[in-house]
Structures are given as C-alpha cells and as structure tokens.
C-alpha angles and dihedrals in degrees: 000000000000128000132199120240111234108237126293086009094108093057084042097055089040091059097046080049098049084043096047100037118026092052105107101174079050093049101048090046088053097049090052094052094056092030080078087063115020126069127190115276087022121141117251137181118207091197099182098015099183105178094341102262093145086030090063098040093048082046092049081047094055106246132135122252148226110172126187131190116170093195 
C-alpha cells in the first residue's frame, strides 16, 4: 500500500532526516552518552521514535532494538 505525502511533508521529513542524521559531532555524542548504558547485544525501546535518531546510535552500539512510533 502506498500513501500520498500531504503537502510539504517530504522536505519536511528530509530535513528531520539531514538534522538527525547527518550530524557527526551529534551522533557520536550521542553514542558516548548510551554507550554508558547500553552494551552490545543489550536489549533497547525507542518508545517515540520519531526519525531514529536513538534508534541509530543503540544499533551503532550494538544493541538490539524495539522502536515504537505511534504516529
């Protein structure tokens, strides 16, 4: 099934995507700061995963995922 984009919702969601993601300094902040927590083969919720940000950096630590985004 395909679904259409309402309008302006494509360069919105490539720009979450471009802020969230192609942010290096961001993502291996972000990996240092799980990486406290997190171990690989762990076991991580995304709850409110938004774009995947968290998601990414618990995969790059090695951890196993569940996300969840409700919209």
């Amino acid at each position: 099934m395909t679904a259409a984009l309402p309008k302006g919702s494509a360069a919105a969601l490539s720009r979450s995507l471009r802020v969230y993601h192609g942010d290096h300094a961001r993502n291996r902040a972000m990996d240092a700061l799980y990486g406290r927590f997190l171990r690989e083969g762990d076991l991580a919720f995304d709850i409110g995963a938004h774009v995947g940000d968290r998601t990414s950096s618990f995969r790059r630590l090695g951890a196993r995922v569940v996300a969840l985004e409700p919209q």
